[in-house]
C-alpha positions in Angstrom: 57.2 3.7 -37.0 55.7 0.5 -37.4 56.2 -0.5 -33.9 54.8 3.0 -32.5 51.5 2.2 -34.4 51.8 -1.6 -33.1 51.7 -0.5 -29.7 49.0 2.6 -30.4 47.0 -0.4 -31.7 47.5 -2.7 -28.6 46.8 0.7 -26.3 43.5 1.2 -28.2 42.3 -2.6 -27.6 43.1 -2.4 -23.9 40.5 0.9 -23.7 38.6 -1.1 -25.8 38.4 -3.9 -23.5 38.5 -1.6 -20.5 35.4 0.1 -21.4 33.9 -3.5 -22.4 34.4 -4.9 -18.7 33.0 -1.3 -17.0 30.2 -1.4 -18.9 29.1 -4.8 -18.3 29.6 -4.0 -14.4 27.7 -0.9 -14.8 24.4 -3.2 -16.6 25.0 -5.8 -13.9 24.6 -3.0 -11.2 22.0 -1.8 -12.6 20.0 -5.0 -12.9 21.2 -5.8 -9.5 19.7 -2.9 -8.1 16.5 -2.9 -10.3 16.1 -6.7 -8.9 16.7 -5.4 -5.5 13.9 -2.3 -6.2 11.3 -4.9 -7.1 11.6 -7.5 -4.7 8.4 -9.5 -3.9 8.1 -11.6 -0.9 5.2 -13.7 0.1 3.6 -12.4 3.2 2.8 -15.9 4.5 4.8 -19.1 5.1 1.2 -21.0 6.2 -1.9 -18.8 5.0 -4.2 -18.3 8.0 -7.6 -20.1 7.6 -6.8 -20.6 4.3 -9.2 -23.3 1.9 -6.9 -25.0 -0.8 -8.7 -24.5 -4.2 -6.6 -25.7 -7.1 -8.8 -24.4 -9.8 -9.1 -20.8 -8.0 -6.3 -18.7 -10.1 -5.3 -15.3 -9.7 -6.2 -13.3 -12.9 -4.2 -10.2 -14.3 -5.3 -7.3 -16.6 -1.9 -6.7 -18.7 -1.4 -3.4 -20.3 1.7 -2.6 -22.6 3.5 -5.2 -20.4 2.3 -4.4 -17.3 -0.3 -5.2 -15.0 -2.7 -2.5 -14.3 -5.1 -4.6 -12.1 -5.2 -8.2 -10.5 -8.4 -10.1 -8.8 -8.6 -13.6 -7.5 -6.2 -12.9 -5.1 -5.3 -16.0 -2.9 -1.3 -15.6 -2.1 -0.4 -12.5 -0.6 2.8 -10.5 -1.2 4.4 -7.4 -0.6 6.3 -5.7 -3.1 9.6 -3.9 -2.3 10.3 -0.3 -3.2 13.5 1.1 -2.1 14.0 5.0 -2.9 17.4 5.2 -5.3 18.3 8.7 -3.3 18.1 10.3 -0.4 16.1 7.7 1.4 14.9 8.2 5.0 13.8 5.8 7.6 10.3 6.2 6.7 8.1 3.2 5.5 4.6 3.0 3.6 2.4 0.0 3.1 0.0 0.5 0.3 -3.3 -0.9 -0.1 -4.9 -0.6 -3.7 -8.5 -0.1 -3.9 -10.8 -2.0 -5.9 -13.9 -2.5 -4.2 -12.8 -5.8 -2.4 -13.3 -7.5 -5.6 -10.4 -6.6 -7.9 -6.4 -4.8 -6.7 -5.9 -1.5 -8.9 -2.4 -2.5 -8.5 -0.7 0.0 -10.9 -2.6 3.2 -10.6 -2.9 2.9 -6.7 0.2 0.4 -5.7 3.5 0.8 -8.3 2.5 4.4 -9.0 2.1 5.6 -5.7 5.7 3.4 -4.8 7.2 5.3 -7.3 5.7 9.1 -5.5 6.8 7.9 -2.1 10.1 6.8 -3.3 11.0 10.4 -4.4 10.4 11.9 -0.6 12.8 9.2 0.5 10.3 6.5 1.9 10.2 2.9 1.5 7.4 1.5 -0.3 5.5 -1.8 0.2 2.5 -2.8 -2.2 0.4 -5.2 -0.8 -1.1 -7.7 -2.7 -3.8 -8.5 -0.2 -6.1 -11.5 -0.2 -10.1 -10.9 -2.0 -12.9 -11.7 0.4 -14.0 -15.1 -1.1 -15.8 -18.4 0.8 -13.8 -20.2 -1.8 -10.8 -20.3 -0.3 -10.9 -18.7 2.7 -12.7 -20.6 6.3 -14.0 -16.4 7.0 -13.5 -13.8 4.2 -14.0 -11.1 6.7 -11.1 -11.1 8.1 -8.8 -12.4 5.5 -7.6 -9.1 4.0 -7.2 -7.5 8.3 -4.9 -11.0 8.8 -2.6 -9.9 5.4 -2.6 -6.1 6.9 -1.7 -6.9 10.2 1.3 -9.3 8.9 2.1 -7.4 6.3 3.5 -4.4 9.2 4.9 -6.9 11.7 6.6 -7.9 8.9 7.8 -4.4 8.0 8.9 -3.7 11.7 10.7 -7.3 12.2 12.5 -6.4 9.3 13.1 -2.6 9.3 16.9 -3.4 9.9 17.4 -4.4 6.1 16.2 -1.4 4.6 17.4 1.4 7.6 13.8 1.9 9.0 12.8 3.5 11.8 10.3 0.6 13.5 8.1 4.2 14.6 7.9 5.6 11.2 5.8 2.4 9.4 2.7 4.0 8.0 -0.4 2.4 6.2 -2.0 3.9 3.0 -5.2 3.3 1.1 -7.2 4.0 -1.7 -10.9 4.0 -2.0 -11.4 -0.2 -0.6 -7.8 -0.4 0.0 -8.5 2.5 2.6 -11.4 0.8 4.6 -8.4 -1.7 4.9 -6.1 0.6 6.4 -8.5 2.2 8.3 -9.3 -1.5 9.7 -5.6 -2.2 10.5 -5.7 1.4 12.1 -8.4 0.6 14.7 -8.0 -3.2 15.0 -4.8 -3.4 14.9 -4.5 -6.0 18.1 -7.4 -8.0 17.4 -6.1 -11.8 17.7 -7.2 -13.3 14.4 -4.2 -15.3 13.7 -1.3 -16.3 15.5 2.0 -14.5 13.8 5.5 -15.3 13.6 6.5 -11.8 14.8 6.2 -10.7 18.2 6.2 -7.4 16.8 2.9 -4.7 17.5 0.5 -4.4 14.3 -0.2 -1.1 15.3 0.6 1.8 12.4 2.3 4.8 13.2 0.3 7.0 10.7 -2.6 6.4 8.3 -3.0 8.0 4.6 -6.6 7.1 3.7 -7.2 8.0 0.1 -11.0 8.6 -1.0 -11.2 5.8 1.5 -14.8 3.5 2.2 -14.8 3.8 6.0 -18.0 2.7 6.7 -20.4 -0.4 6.4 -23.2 1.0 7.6 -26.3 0.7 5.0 -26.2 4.6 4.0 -22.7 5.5 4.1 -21.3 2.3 3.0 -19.9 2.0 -0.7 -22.3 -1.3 -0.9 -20.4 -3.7 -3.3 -17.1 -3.6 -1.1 -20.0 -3.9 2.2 -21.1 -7.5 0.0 -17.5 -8.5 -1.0 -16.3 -8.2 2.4 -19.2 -9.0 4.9 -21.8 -11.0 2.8 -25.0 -10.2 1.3 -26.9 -10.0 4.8 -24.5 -9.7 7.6 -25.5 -8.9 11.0 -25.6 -5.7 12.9 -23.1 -6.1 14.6 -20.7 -7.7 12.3 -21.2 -4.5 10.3 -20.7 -2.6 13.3 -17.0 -4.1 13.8 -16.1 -3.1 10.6 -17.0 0.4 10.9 -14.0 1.8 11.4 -15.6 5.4 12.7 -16.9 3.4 15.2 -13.7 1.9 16.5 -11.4 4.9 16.7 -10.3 5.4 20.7 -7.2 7.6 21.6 -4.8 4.5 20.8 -5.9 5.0 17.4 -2.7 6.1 14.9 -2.9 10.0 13.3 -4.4 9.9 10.0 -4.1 12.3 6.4 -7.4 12.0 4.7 -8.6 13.1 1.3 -11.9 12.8 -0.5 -13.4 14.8 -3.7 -17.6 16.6 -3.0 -18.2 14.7 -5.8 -17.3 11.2 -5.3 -20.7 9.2 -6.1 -18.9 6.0 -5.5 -17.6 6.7 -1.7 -19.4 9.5 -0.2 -16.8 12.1 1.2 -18.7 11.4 4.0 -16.7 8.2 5.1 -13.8 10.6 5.4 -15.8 13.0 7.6 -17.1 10.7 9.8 -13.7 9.3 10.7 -12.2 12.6 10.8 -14.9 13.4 13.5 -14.1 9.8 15.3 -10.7 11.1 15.1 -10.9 14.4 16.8 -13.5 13.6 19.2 -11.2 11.1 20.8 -7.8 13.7 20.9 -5.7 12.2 17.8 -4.2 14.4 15.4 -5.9 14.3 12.1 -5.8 16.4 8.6 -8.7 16.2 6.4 -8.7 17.7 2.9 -12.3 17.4 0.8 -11.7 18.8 -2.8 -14.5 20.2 -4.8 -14.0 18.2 -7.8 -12.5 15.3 -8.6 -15.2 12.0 -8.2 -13.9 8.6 -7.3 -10.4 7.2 -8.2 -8.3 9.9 -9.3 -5.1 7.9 -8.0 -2.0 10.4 -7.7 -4.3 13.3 -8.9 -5.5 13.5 -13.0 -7.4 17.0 -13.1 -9.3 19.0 -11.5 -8.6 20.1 -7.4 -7.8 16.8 -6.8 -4.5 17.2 -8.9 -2.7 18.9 -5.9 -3.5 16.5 -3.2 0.1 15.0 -3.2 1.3 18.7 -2.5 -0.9 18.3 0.6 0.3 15.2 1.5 4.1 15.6 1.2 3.0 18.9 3.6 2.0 16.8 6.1 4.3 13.8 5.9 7.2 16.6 6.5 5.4 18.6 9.4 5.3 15.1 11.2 8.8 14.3 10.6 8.3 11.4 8.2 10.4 13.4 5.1 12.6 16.1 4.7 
């Protein structure tokens, strides 16, 4: 009797230890894999026209442990989300918005990760550079050099993360969208020279309550200031009127805006729609009657369903299931 209760006893700290050792390669996984989800890399080995300025620092707005919003912005990176299921060989690059002065890195970067992750597509936040004379030889074209390297790097890379190098789309909210926009219609301007041979060019474009123009009456006017100056010339803000740049080469676009956005007149988004069909390239435009400026992924009114509009479209081009 003794010995059967020995031996139930060893038995019972075997499982014991059994379940011990599983568990701690079950927390390892995950912490693995949660490392693996949240990957940051910096964009640049040598930053293009870059100034050095010790004493410029980036600054963060922490909420409950996370940061909700960063400005100061003078490294680059790209965040890495891979999808835990289901993933497909499509590839976002997000731009936040933020007027060109600060990154709404939460509420239009991780957030939006996290949404394209759950159709299956691989998400990259970029952390771009802010338009500033401090440490940059010309803050005009600072945040098109980090856009532009940010999806050669993408498509140089696609291999590690099972992407299709014809499914790499660009995404922007509100600032962040005049960014993508840029990328979308200057996409082979030579303003740096890249370690990737690979085309800038997007495949797609999701411009989000996007600032499209710079033109004095459409233009939101403090990303027009942060971007080009206080009294640029004609024809510098010509160039970076993207409504103005579209040809056929230019890559299909989704675009959403809300009537009532004071900030960035839905007009932006019709006059690149326009643009858009005037030259033959497949575009959708949404305009909802309510939601103003910066709703993000949708917070109430009509503008809470533009996702459902989105993952529409991102299906009936073959970029999800």
């Amino acid at each position: 009797m003794k010995q059967q209760i020995k031996l139930q006893t060893k038995r019972r700290k075997m499982l014991l230890q059994h379940k011990q050792i599983l568990s701690f390669i079950f927390i390892l996984t995950i912490t693995f894999y949660a490392t693996a989800q949240n990957q940051v890399v910096n964009l640049w080995e040598q930053i293009p026209g870059e100034i050095e300025n010790n004493s410029y620092k980036e600054k963060e707005v922490i909420k409950q442990g996370k940061a909700q919003s960063t400005s100061q912005v003078s490294v680059p990176t790209l965040s890495i989300f891979v999808p835990q299921t289901k993933a497909n060989q499509t590839a976002v690059i997000i731009c936040p918005g933020g007027g060109y002065s600060h990154l709404s890195i939460d509420k239009e970067g991780t957030k939006v990760a996290q949404w394209l992750n759950s159709l299956g597509i691989t998400a990259f936040v970029l952390k771009y550079r802010l338009p500033n004379d401090l440490i940059m030889k010309n803050k005009n074209i600072g945040p098109l050099q980090d856009a532009q390297e940010a999806l050669r790097y993408v498509r140089h890379n696609a291999s590690k993360w099972n992407l299709d190098i014809h499914k790499i789309g660009i995404m922007g909210f509100s600032a962040g969208g005049h960014l993508a926009a840029s990328l979308s219609t200057h996409y082979d301007d030579n303003i740096y020279t890249s370690r990737f041979s690979k085309s800038a060019r997007p495949d797609f474009s999701l411009l989000i309550y996007p600032v499209i123009s710079m033109q004095k009456d459409l233009t939101h006017k403090g990303s027009r200031t942060n971007l080009l100056g206080e009294n640029p010339s004609q024809d510098l803000i010509d160039s970076f009127s993207n409504e103005k740049k579209v040809t056929p080469q230019t890559p299909p676009a989704f675009l959403i805006h809300a009537t009532d956005d004071s900030a960035v007149y839905p007009e932006n988004s019709i006059a690149y729609y326009l643009a858009l069909k005037k030259n033959g390239v497949a575009a959708e435009m949404h305009i909802y009657e309510k939601g103003g400026h910066g709703f993000g992924l949708g917070v109430k009114d009509t503008s809470l369903y533009w996702t459902k509009d989105c993952t529409e479209w991102l299906k009936s081009n073959n970029y999800c299931n």
